[in-house]
Backbone bond lengths (Angstrom), bond angles and torsions (degrees), N, CA, C in turn:
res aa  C-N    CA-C-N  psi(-1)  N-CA   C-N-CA  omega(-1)  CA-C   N-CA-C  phi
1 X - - - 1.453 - - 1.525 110.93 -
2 X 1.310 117.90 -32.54 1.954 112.43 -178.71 1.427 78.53 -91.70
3 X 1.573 153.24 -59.22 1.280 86.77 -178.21 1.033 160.11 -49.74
4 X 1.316 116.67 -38.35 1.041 125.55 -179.46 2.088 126.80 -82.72
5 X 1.909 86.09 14.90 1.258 92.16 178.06 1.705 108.51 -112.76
6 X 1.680 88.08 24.01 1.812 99.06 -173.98 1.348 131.42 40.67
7 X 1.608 93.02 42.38 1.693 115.55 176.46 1.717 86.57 -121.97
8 X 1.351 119.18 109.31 1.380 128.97 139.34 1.363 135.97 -31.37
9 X 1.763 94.67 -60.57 1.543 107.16 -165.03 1.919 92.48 -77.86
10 X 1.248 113.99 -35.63 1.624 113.32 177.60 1.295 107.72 -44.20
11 X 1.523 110.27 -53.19 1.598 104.94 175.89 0.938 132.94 -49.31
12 X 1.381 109.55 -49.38 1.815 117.91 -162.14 1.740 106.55 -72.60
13 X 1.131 98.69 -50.32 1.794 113.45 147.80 1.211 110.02 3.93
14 X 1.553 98.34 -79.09 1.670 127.92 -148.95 1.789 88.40 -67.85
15 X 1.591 94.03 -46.70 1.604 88.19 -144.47 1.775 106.61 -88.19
16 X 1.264 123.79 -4.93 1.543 155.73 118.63 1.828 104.60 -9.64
17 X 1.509 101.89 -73.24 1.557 100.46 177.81 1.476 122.52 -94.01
18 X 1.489 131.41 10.88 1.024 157.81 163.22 1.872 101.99 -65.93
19 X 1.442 109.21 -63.60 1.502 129.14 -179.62 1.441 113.24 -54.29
20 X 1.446 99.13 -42.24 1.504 111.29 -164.52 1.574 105.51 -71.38
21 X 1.131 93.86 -35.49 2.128 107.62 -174.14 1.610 90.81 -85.82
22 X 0.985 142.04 -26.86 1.775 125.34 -173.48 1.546 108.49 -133.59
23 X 1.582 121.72 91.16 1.528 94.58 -153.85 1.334 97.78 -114.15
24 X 1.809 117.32 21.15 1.411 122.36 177.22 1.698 94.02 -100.59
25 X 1.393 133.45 11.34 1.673 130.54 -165.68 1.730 96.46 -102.67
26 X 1.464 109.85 94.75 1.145 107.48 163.33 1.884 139.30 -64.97
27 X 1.151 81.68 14.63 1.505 88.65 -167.99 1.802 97.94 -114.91
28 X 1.503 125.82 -31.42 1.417 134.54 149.95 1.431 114.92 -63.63
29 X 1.099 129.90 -12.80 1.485 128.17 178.90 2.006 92.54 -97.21
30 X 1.043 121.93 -42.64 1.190 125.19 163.62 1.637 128.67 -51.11
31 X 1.202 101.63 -75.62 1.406 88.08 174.77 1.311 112.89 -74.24
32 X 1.537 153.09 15.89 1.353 152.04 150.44 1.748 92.09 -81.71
33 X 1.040 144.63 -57.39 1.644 127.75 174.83 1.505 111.70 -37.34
34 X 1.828 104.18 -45.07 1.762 92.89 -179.14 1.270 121.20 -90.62
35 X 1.293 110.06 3.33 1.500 108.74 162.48 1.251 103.87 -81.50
36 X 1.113 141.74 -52.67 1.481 140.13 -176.28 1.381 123.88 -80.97
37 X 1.426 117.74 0.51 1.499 115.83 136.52 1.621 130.40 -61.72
38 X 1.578 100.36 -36.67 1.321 107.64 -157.93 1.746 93.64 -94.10
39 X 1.220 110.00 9.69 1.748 106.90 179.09 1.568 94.39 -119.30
40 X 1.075 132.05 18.93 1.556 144.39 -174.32 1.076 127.03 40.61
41 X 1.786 115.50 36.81 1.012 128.92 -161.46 1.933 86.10 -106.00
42 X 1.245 126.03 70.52 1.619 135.46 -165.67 1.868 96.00 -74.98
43 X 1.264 134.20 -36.63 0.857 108.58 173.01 1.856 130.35 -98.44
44 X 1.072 109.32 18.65 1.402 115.34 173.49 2.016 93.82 -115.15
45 X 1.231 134.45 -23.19 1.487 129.50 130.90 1.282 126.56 -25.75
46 X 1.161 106.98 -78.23 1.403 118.73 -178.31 1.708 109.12 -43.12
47 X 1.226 101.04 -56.35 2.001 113.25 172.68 1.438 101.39 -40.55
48 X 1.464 119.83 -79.75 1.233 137.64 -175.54 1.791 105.59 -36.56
49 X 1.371 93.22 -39.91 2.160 86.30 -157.63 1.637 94.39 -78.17
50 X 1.890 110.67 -34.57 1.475 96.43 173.40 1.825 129.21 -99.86
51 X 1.762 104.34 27.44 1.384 110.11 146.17 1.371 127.55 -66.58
52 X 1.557 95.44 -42.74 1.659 129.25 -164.70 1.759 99.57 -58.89
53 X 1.369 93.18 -43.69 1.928 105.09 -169.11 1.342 71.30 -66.16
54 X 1.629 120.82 -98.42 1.527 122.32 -134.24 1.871 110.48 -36.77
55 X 1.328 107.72 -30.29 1.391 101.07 -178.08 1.196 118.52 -87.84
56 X 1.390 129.93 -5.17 1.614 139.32 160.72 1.281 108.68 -107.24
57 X 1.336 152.62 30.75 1.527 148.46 -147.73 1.389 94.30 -48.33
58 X 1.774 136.23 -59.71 1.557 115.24 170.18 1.064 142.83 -86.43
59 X 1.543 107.21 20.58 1.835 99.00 169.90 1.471 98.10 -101.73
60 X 1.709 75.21 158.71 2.072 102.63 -166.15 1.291 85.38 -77.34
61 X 1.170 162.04 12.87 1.665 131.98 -147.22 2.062 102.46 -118.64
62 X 1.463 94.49 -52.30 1.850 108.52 168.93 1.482 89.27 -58.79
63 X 1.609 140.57 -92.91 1.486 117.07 -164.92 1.073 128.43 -50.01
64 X 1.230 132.89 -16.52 1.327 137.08 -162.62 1.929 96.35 -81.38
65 X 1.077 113.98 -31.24 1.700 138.45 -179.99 1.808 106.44 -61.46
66 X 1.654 80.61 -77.96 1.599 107.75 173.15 1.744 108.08 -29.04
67 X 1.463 104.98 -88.97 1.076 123.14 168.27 1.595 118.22 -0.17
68 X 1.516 94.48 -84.60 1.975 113.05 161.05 1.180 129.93 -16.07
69 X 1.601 103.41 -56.78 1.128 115.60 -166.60 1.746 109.82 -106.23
70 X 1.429 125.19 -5.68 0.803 121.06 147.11 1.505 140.54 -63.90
71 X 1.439 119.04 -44.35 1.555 150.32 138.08 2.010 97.83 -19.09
72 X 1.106 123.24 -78.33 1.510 133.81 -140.03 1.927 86.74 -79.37
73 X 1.498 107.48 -29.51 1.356 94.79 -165.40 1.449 122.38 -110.49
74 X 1.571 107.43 -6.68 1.824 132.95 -167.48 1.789 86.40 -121.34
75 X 1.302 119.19 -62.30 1.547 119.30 -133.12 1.121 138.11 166.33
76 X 1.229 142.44 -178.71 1.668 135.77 152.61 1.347 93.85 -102.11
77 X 1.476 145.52 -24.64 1.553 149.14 -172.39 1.533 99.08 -58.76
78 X 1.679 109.96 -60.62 1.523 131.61 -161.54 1.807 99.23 -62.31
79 X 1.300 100.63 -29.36 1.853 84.54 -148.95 1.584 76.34 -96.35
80 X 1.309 142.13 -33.10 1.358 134.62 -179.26 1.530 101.52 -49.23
81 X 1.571 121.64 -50.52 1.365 117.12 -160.33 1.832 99.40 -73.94
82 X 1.367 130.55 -32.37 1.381 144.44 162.90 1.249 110.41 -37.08
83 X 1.488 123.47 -55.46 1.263 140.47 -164.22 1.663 104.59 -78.97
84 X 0.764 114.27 -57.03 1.899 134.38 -178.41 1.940 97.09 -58.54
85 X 1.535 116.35 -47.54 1.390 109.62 167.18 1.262 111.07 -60.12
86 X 1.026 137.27 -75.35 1.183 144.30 -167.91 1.719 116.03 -54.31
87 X 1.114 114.48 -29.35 1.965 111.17 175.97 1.859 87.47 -80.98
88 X 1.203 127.39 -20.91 1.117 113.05 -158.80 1.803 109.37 -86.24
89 X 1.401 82.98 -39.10 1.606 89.18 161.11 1.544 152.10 -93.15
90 X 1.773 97.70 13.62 1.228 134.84 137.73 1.618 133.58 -124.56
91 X 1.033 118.31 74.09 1.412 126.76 -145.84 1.593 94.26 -81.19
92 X 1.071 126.98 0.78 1.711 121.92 176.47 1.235 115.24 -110.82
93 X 1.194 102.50 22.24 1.607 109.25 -165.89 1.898 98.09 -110.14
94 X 1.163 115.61 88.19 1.253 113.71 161.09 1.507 126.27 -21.21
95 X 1.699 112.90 -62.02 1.228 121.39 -169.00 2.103 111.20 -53.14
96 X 1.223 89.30 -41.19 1.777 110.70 -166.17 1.323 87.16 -72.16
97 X 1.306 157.57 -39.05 1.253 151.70 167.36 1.405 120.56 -42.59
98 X 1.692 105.21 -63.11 1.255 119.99 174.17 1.125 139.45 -45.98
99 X 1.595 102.53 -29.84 1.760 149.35 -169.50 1.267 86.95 -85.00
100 X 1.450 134.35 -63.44 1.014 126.73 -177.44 1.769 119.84 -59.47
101 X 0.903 119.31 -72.27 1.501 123.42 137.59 1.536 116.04 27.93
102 X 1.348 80.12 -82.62 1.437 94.45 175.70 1.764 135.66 -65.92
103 X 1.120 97.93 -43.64 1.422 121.12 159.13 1.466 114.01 -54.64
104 X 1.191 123.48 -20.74 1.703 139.66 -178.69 1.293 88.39 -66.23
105 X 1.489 105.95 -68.67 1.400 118.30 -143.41 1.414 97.33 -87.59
106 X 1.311 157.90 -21.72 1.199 138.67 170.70 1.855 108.07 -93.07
107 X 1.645 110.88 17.52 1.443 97.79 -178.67 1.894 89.86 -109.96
108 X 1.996 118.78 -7.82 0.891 89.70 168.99 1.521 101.94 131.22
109 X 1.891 108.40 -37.59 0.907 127.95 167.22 1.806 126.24 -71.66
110 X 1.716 124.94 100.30 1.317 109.99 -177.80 1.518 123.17 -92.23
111 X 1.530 89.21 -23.61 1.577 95.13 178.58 1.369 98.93 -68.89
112 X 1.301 142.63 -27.65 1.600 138.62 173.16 0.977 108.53 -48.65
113 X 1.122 109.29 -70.81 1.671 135.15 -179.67 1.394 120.87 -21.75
114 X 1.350 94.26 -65.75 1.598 104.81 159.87 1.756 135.05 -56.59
115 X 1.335 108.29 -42.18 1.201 121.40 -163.24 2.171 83.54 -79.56
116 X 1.193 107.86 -29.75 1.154 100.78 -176.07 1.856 130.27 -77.26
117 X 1.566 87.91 -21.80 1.598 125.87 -171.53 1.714 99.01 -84.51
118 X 1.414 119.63 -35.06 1.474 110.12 166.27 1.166 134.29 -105.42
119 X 1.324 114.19 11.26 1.602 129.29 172.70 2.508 77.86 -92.30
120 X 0.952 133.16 -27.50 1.643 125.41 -175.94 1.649 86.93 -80.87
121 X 1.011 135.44 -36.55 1.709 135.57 175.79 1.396 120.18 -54.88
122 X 2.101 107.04 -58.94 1.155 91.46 169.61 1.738 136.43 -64.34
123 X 1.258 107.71 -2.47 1.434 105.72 -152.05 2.301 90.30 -116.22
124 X 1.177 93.57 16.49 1.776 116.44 -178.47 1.197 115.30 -171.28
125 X 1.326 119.76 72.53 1.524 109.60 -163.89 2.047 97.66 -97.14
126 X 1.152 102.70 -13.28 1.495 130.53 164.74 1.633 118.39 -53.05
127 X 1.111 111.23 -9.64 1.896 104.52 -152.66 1.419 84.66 -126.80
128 X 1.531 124.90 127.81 1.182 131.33 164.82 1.696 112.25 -62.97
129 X 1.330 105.70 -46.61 1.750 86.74 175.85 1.246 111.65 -56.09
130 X 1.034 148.19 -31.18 1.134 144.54 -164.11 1.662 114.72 -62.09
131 X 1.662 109.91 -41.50 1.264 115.60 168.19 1.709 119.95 -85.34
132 X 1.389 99.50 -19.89 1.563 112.08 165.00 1.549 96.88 -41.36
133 X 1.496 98.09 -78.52 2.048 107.21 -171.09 1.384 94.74 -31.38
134 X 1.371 123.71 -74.89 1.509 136.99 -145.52 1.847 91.34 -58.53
135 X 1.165 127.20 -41.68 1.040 132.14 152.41 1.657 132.15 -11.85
136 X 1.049 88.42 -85.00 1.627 115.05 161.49 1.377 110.32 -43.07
137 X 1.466 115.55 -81.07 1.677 132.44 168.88 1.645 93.63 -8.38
138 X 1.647 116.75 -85.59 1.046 116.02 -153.02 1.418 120.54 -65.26
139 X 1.804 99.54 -18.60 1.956 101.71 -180.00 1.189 110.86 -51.39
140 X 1.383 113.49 -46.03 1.686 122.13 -163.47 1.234 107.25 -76.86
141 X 1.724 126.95 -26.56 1.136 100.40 -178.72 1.681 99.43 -107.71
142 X 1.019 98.45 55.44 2.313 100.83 153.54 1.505 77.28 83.16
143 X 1.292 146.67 -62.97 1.164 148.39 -109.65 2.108 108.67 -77.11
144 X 1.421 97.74 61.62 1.577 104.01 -174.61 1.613 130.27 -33.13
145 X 1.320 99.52 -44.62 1.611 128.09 -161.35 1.654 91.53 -62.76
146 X 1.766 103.20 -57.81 1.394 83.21 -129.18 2.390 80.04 -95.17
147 X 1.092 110.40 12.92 1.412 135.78 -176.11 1.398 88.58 -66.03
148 X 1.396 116.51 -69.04 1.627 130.09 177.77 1.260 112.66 -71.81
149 X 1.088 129.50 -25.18 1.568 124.23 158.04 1.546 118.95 -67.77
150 X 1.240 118.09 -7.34 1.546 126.31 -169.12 1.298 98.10 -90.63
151 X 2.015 106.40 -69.63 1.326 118.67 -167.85 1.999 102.33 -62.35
152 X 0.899 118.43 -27.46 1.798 120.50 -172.19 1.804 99.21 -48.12
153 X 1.612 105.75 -59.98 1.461 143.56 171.81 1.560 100.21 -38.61
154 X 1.293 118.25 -69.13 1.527 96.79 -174.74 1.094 122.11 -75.09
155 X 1.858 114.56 -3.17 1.620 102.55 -165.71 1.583 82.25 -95.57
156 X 0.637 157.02 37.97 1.641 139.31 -168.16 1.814 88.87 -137.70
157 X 1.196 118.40 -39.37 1.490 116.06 -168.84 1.674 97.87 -93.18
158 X 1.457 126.18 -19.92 1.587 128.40 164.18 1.978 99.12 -62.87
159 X 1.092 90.48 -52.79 2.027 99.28 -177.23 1.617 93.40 -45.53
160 X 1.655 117.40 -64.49 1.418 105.80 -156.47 1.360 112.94 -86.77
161 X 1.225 98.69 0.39 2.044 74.20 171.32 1.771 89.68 -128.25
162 X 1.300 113.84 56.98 1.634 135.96 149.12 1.741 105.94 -107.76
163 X 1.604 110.41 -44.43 1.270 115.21 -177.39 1.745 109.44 -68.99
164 X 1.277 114.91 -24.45 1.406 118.98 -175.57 1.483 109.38 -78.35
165 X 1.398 107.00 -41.63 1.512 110.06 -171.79 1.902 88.90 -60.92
166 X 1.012 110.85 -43.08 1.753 114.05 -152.35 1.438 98.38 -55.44
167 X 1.520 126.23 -50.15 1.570 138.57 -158.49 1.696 97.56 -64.32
């Protein structure tokens, strides 16, 4: 309701004592981090986005936040080392891999990237994006062969679960 009564500070307020009354609700510890990013309050964010993680350790949605706002306000170094904790301390978590992954590759690091992009393969070797990324990974680094061995891989697993939807 303060949002939408174009009072900010009403919100954050609200969503401030929202947190305070439920402080096992990872999804109120979440959106109170992105309210308090976007009021530039980055280090009571930062708190908030990594309550949000510890109380969801495998959803993509708190790191995916974290991450962001770690990156824009530390680095691509900081949010890589963020990212690399966190897949590490859910290591079955596809998404946190990918996250990491990614964080490789925009901190600079490709050989990370990769090594990080197929530990998200083994644990989905099923999911064409998955070889899409790995895809990608290898375009940039020269790596032709196995570039076309990636993209071949997802179009064949896009084909078969086109034929599944069809039946």
């Amino acid at each position: 309701l303060a949002r939408a009564s174009g009072d900010p500070a009403a919100a954050l307020a609200m969503l401030r004592a929202a947190v305070a009354g439920d402080t096992e609700s990872w999804r109120k510890a979440l959106a109170l981090g992105r309210a308090e990013a976007r009021a530039g309050n980055t280090t009571a964010a930062e708190t908030e986005l990594r309550r949000a993680q510890a109380l969801a350790p495998g959803s993509q949605e708190p790191l995916a936040a974290l991450l962001a706002l770690v990156a824009a306000e530390q680095g691509g170094a900081a949010a890589l080392d963020a990212a690399e904790r966190a897949a590490l301390a859910a290591p079955r978590s596809r998404f946190h891999w990918q996250l990491a992954s990614d964080a490789a590759r925009d901190a600079g690091q490709p050989a990370r990237a990769l090594a990080h992009a197929r530990r998200a393969l083994c644990l989905a070797p099923d999911l064409a994006a998955v070889h899409q990324m790995l895809a990608s990974l290898h375009g940039a680094a020269a790596e032709g062969k196995m570039a076309a061995f990636r993209s071949l891989a997802s179009t064949r697993l896009q084909a078969s679960a086109a034929r599944h939807r069809a039946r």
